[in-house]
C-alpha positions in Angstrom: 5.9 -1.9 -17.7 6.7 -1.0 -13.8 4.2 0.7 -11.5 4.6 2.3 -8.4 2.9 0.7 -5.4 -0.5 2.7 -5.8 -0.6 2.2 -9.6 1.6 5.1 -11.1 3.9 4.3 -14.0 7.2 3.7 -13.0 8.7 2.6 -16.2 7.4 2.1 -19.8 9.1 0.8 -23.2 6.3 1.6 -25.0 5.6 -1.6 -26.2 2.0 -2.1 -24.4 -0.8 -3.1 -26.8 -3.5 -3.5 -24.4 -5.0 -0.6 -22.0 -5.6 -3.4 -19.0 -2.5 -2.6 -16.7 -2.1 -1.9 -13.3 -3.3 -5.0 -11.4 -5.2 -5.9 -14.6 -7.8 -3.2 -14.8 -8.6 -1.0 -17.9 -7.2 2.2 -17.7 -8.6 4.9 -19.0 -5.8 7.2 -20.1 -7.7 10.1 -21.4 -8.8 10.8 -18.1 -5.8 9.4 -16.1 -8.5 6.7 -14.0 -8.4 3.3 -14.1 -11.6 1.1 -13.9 -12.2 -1.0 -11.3 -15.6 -2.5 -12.0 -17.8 -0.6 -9.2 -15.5 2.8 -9.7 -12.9 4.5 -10.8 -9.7 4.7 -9.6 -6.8 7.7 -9.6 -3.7 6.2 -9.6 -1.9 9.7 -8.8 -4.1 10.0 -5.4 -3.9 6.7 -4.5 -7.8 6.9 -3.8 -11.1 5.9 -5.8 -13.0 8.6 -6.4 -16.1 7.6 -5.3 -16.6 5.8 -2.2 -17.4 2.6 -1.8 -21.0 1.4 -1.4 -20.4 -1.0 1.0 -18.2 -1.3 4.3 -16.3 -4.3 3.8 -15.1 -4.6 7.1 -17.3 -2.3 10.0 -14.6 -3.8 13.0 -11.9 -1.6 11.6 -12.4 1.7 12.1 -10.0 2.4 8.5 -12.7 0.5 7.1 -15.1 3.3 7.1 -12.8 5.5 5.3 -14.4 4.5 2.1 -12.4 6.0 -0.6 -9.1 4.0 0.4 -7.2 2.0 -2.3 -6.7 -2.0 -0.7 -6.4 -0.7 3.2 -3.5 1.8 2.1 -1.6 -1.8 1.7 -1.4 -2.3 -2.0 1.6 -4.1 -1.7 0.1 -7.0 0.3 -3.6 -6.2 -1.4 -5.4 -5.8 -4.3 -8.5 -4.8 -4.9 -10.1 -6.3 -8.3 -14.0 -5.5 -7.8 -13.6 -1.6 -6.5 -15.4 -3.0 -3.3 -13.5 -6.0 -1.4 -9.7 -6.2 -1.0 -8.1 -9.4 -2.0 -4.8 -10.5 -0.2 -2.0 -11.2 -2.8 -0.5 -15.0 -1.6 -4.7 -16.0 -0.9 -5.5 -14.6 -4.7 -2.2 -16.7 -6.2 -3.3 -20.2 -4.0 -7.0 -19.7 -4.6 -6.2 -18.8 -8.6 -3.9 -21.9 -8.5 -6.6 -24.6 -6.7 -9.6 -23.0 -9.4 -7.1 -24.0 -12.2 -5.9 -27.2 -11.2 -9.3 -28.7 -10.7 -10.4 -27.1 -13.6 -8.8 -30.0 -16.2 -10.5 -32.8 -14.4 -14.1 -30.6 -14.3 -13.6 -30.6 -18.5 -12.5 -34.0 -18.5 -15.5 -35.0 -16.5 -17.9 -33.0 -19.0 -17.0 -34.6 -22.3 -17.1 -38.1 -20.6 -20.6 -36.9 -19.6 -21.5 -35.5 -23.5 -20.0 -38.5 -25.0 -22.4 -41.2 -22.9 -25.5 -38.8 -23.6 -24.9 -39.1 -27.2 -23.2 -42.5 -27.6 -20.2 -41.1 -29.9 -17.3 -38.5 -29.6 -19.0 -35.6 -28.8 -17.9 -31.7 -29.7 -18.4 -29.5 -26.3 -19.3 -25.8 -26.2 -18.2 -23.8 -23.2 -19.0 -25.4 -20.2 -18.9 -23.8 -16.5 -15.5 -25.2 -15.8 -13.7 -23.3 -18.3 -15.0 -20.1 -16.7 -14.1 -21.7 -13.4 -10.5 -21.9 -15.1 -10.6 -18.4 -16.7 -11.4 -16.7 -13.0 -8.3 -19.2 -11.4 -6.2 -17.1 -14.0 -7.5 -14.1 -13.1 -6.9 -14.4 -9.3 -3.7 -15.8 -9.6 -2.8 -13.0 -12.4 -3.8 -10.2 -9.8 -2.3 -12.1 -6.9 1.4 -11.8 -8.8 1.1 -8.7 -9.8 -0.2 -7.0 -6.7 2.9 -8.9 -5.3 5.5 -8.3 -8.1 6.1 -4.7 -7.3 9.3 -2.3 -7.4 12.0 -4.6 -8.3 10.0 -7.0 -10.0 10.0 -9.4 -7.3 7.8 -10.8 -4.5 7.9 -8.1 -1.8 6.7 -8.4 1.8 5.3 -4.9 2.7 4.1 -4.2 6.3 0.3 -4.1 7.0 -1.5 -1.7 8.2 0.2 -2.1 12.0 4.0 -3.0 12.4 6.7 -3.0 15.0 8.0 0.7 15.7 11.3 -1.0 16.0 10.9 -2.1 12.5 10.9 1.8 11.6 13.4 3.9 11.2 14.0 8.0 11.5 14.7 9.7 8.6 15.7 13.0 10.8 18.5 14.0 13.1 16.9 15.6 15.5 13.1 15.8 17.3 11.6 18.8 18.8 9.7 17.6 22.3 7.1 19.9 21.4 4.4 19.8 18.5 1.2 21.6 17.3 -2.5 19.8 17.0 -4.0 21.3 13.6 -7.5 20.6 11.9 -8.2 19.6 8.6 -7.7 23.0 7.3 -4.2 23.1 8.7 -5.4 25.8 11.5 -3.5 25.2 15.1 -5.6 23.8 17.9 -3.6 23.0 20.5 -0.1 22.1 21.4 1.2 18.4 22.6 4.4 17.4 23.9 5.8 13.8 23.2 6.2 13.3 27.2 2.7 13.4 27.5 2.0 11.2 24.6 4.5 8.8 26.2 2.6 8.4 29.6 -0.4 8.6 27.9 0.5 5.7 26.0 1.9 4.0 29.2 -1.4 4.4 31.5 -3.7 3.1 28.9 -2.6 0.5 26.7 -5.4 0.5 24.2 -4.9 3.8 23.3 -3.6 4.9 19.9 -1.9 7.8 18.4 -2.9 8.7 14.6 -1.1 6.1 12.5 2.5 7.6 11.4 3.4 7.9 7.6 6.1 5.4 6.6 7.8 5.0 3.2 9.9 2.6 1.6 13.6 4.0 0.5 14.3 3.6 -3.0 17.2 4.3 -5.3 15.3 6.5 -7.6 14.3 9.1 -4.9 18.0 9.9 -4.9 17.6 11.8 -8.1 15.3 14.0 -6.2 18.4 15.9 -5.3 18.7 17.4 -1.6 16.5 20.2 0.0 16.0 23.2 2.6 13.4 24.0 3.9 12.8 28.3 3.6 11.3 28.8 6.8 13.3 26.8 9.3 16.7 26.2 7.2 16.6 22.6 7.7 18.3 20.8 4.5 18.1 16.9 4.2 18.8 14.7 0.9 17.3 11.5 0.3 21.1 9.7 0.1 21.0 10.1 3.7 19.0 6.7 3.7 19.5 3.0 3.2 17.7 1.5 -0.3 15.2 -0.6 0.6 14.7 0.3 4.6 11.1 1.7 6.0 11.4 5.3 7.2 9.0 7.7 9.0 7.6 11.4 8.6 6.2 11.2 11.9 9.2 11.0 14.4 7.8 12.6 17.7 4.9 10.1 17.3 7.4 7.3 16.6 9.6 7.9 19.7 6.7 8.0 21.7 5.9 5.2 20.7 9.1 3.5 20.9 9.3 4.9 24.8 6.3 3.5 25.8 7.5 0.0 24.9 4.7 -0.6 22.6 5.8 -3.6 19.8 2.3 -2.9 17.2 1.6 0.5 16.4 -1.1 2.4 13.2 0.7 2.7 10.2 0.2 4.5 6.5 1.8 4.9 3.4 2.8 8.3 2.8 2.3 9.2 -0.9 5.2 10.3 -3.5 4.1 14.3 -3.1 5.1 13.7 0.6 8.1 11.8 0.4 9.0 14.5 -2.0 8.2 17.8 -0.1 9.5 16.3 3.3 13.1 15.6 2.0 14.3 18.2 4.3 14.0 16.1 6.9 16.3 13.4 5.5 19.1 14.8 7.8 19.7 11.6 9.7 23.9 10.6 9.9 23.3 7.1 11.1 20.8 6.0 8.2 17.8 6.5 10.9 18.8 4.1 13.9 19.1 6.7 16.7 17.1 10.5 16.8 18.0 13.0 18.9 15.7 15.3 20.9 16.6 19.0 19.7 17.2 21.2 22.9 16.2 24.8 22.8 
């Protein structure tokens, strides 16, 4: 069985006799959750549906955004309590250590048994093999929260990358763009100039993070799309397998202007990727964008 980064199925033979899957939690397929100890889990939004109880880490301000799934990383995280993300290699080396020092811990307790009662001496379950049993399950969650996709180990950006690292999945950019609230109502208006020398005169500021996905072969069965309101068609073919695109282009080349080399980054969900194809118009598979003149 193959899973998508944020737990959907990817692919399935059918052959599964357990319900533990995605990073090794119980799913509960009735109601399309998974459980993750503290909470639940939805796979399709990518989000717990609860929030957390605690704030794992109050310095980021992410952090308080306490229905996220492993810091919107869960290629490079996994999150096997449903309150404290785990990073994939530290889970695999820490799993590994538990294990290996595990054998000597048993050995150490029959030695112990047998001079207590003078003879060979049976042994119940002793601390160290649950030491052992949690080594497992750290290095079990540490692969799979790294064996993603193509089955492999796969280095996925963290929540900040190079914007030189990213590339356009559109032709051209419009100079202009609208500010909306959460309810999708226009606010204002910005222009990227202004985010530019924004960005120049104060170099702790940050835009919103820009949504960046991962090109994958399957998404070419999508098919191309146009949009009905503007006429803009795009088609996922128009980018490179395996290369890390944007939806956010004006706040990319701002970026990119300014000189920064770190900029906020999420993971834009399937539904997205999806309704955005439009936009996959780029001819150069996303190394140069083009400001659209009116």
């Amino acid at each position: 069985m193959r899973y998508y980064p944020y737990g959907q199925e990817r692919w399935n033979n059918g052959a599964s006799v357990t319900d533990f899957g995605f990073t090794s939690q119980r799913s509960e397929k009735s109601f399309g959750l998974m459980d993750y100890n503290a909470r639940y889990y939805s796979p399709v939004l990518g989000r717990f549906i609860s929030p957390d109880s605690l704030v794992p880490d109050p310095t980021s301000s992410s952090g308080f955004n306490r229905y996220r799934y492993a810091r919107n990383n869960p290629l490079l995280y996994v999150d096997p309590s449903g309150h404290c993300v785990v990073i994939c290699a530290v889970a695999v080396l820490v799993g590994l250590a538990l294990v290996v020092s595990t054998d000597q811990a048993i050995n150490d307790d029959i030695v112990a048994a047998e001079a207590a009662q003078g003879s060979t001496a049976y042994r119940d379950t002793y601390p160290s093999d649950e030491q052992g049993m949690i080594g497992l399950t750290l290095m079990t969650l540490g692969f799979l929260g790294t064996a993603m996709g193509q089955g492999g180990l796969v280095e996925e950006p963290s929540e900040r990358m190079d914007p030189n690292d990213i590339k356009y999945s559109q032709k051209y950019y419009s100079k202009t763009g609208s500010i909306r609230n959460e309810n999708g109502e226009k606010i204002g208006d910005y222009s990227v100039e202004q985010n530019i020398q924004d960005l120049k005169d104060d170099p702790d500021m940050d835009l919103p993070p820009i949504r960046i996905f991962r090109k994958e072969e399957l998404m070419n069965k999508w098919g191309p799309m146009t949009d009905p309101d503007t006429g803009y068609s795009g088609d996922p073919k128009n980018l490179k397998n395996g290369e890390i695109y944007t939806l956010d282009h004006r706040r990319l080349v701002a970026y990119r202007e300014a000189g920064r080399d770190s900029i906020p980054v999420q993971w834009a969900t399937d539904d997205e990727i999806r309704e955005n194809r439009f936009e996959f118009s780029t001819p150069n598979f996303g190394e140069e964008i083009f400001p659209q003149e009116k």
